[in-house]
C-alpha positions as CSV (number, residue, x, y, z in Angstrom):
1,X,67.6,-69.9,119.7
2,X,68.6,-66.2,119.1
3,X,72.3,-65.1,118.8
4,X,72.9,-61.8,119.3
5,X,76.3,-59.8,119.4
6,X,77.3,-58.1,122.9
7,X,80.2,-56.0,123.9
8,X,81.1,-54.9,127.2
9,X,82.3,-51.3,127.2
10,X,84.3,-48.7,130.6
11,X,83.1,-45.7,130.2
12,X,85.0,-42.9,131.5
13,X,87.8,-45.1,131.1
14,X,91.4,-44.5,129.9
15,X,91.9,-48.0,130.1
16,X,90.2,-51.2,131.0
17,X,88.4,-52.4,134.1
18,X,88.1,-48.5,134.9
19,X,85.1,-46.4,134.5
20,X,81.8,-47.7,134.5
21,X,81.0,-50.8,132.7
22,X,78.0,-50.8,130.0
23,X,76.5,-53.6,128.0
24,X,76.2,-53.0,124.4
25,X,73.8,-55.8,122.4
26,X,73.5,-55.3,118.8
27,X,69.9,-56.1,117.0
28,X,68.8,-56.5,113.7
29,X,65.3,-55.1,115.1
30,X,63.7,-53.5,118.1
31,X,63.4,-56.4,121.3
32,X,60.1,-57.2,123.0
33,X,60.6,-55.2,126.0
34,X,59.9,-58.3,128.4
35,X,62.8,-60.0,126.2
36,X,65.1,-57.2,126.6
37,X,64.5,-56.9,130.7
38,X,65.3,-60.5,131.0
39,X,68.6,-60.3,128.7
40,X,69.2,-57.1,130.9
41,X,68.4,-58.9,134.0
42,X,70.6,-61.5,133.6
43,X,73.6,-59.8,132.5
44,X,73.6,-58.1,135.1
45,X,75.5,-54.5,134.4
46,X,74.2,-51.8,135.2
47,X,72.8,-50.6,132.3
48,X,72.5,-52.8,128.9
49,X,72.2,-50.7,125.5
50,X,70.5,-52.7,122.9
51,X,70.7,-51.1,119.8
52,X,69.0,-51.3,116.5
53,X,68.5,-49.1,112.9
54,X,65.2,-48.1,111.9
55,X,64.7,-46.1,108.6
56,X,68.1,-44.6,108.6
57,X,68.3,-44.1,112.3
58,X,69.8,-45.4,115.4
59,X,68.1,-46.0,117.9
60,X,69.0,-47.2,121.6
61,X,66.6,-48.3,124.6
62,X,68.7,-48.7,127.9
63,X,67.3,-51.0,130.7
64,X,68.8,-51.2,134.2
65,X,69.7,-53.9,135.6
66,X,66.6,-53.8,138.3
67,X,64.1,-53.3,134.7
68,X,63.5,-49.4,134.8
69,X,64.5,-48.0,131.6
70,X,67.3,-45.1,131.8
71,X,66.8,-42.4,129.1
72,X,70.3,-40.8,129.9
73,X,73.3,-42.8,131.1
74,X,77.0,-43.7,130.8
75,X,75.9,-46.9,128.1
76,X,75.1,-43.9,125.2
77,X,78.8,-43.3,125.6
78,X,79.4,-47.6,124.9
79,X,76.9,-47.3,121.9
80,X,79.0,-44.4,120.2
81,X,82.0,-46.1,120.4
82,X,80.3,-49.7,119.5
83,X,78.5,-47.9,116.5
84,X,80.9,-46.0,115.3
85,X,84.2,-46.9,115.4
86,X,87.3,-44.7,116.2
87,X,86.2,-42.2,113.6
88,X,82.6,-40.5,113.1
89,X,79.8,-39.1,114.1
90,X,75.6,-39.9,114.2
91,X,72.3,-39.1,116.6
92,X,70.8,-41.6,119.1
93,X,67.6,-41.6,119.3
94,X,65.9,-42.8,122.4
95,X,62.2,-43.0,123.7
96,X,63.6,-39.5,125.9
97,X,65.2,-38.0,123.4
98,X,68.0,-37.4,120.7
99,X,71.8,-36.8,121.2
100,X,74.5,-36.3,118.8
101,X,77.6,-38.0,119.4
102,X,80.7,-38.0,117.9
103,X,84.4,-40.1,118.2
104,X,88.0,-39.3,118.0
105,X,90.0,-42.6,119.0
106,X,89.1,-43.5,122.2
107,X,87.2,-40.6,122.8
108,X,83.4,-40.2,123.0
109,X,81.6,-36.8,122.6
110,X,77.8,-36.2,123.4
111,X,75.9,-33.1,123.4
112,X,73.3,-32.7,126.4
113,X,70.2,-30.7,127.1
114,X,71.0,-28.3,130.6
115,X,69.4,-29.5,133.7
116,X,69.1,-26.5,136.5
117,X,69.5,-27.1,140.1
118,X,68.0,-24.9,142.9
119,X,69.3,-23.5,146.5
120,X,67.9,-25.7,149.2
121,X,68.5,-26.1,152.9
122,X,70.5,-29.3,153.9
123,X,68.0,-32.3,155.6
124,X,68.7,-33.2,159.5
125,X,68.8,-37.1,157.8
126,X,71.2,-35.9,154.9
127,X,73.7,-34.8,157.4
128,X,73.4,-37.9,159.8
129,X,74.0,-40.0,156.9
130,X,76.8,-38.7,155.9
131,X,78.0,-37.0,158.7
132,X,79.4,-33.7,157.1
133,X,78.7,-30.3,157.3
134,X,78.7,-28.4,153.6
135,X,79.6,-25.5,151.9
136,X,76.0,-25.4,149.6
137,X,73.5,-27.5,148.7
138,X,70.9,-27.6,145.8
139,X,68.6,-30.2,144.4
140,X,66.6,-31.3,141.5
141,X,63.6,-33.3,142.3
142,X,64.9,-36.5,144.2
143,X,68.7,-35.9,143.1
144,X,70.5,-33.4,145.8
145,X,73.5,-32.6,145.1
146,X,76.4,-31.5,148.7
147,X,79.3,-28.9,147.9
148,X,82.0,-29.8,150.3
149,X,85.0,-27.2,151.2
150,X,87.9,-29.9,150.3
151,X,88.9,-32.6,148.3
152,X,90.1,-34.9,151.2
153,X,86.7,-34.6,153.2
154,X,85.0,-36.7,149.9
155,X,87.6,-39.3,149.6
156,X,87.8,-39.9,153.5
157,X,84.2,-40.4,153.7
158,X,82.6,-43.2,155.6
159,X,79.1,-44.3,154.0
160,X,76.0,-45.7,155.9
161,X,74.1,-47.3,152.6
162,X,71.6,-48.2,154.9
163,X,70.8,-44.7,156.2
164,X,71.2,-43.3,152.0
165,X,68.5,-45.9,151.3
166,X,65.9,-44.2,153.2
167,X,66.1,-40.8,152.5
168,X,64.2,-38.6,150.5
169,X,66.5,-38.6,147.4
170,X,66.7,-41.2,144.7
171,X,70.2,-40.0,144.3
172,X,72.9,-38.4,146.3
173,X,76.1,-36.4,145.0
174,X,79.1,-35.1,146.7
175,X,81.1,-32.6,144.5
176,X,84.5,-30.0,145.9
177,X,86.5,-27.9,143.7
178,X,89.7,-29.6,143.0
179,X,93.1,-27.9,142.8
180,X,95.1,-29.8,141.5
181,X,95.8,-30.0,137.4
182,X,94.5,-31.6,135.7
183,X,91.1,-31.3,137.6
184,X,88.6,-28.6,138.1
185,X,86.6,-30.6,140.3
186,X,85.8,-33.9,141.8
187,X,82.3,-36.0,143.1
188,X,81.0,-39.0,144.2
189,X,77.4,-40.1,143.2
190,X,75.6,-42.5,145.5
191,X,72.2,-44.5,144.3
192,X,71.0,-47.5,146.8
193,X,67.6,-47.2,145.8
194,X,68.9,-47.8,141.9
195,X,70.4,-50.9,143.1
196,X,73.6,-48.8,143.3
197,X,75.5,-47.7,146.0
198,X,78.0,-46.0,144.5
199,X,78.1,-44.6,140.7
200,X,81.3,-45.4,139.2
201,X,81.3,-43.2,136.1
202,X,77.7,-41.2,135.7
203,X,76.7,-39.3,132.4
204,X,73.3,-37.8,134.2
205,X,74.9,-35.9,137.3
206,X,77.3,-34.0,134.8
207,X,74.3,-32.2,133.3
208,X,73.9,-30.1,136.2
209,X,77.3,-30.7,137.9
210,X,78.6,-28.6,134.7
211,X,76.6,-25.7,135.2
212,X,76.9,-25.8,139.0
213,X,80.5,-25.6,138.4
214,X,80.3,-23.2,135.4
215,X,78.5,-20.6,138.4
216,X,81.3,-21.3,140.7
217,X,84.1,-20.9,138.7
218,X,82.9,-18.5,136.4
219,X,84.4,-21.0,132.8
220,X,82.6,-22.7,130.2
221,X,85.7,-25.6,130.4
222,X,86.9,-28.2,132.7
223,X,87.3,-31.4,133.8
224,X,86.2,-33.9,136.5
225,X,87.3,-36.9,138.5
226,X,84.8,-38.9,139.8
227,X,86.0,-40.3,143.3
228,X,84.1,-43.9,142.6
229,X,86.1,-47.1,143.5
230,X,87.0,-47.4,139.6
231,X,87.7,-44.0,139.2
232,X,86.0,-41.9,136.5
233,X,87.3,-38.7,134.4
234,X,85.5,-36.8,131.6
235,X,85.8,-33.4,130.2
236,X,83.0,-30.1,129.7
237,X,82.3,-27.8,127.7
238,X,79.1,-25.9,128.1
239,X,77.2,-23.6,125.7
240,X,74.8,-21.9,125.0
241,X,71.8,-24.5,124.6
242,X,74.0,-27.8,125.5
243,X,76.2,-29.1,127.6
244,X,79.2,-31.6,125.7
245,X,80.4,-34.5,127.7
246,X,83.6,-35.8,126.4
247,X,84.8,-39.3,127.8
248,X,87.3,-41.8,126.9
249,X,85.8,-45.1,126.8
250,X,87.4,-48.8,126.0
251,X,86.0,-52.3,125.0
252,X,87.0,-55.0,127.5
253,X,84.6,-57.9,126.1
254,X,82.7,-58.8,122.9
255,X,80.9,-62.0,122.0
256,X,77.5,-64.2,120.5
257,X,74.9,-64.1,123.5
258,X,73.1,-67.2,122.7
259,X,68.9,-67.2,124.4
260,X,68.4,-70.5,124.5
């Protein structure tokens, strides 16, 4: 039998049960990968962290809950604050990459490399889908992201999962400027062919949602509120080289996962 500690982590959270929920497992050594897709697997979340030291380092392998392993996601934010407390910093290392984090409180900090989008034309099937008609729209391989002209026409819209599944993109994001304080801007991420149909907190769509919004509003600071049934709220700060995501983030659950 092999008992393993696991915590259960909302990211973008400022308190429990809001956010986006990652799975946290601690090891005392790197997991055969078909051991760590099963524990992944059956726990269910949408991402599971497990998370070892190797020579001074830590070191983190995500897998989704469908297998695939997720190089950036909301979980790094979990690990930070499992790791390290309510005070301090370190580097993750993953297979993808390294990323330094940082924690004050409840707070989670995490520097990320810039992803660019580009100018695009809006697809015939993107518009049935959704049924909107948008101010821009840009994409980055199989992720397209939709500027709308308000607030309201993001949270008043009516999904068709079905028709999301078969398009061309992997991923689907909504963003408007937002008006009122404390926000800068708002979004909504939708993934049916990740097994998820809406994101409820997403680290990945803020490295390019920053910059997107950095061009429109012409500021290197702001905040977000991500329109997910959970609701999800972060802070940005972009620089020269990086962007920095800053999240608060709560435990809800910790335990022994025994695999019998």
């Amino acid at each position: 039998m092999l008992a393993l500690s696991y915590s259960l982590y909302d990211c973008f959270a400022q308190m429990p049960f809001q956010g986006h929920t990652a799975a946290i497992v601690d090891l005392a050594q790197k997991l055969d990968h078909p051991l760590a897709v099963k524990i992944a697997t059956e726990l269910c979340q949408t991402v599971t962290c497990f998370v070892w030291n190797d020579s001074g380092r830590t070191w983190v392998k995500t897998i989704a809950k469908d297998g695939s392993v997720w190089p950036i996601n909301h979980g790094l934010l979990g690990v930070a604050r499992n790791c390290l407390g309510a005070q301090g910093s370190d580097v993750l290392h993953t297979v993808s990459g390294s990323f330094e984090v940082k924690t004050q409180g409840n707070t989670v900090t995490i520097s990320l490399p810039k992803l660019e989008l580009a100018i695009t034309e809006m697809p015939e099937r993107l518009t049935q889908a959704f049924d909107i008609m948008p101010v821009s729209v840009r994409e980055m391989g199989k992720t397209c992201v939709v500027e709308l002209r308000t607030v309201e026409e993001i949270m008043n819209l009516e999904t068709d999962f079905n028709r999301i599944s078969k398009l061309d993109y992997d991923r689907v994001v909504l963003t408007a400027e937002d008006d009122t304080v404390p926000f800068d801007y708002v979004c909504r991420s939708f993934s049916p062919k990740h097994n998820i149909n809406e994101n409820n907190g997403s680290l990945y769509i803020q490295t390019f949602l920053s910059l997107f919004w950095q061009e429109r509003l012409q500021k290197n600071e702001f905040s977000f509120l991500q329109l997910s049934p959970r609701r999800a709220i972060g802070r940005i700060s972009v620089g020269q080289e990086m962007i920095e995501v800053e999240a608060p983030v709560c435990k809800t659950f910790e335990g022994v996962l025994k695999v019998l």
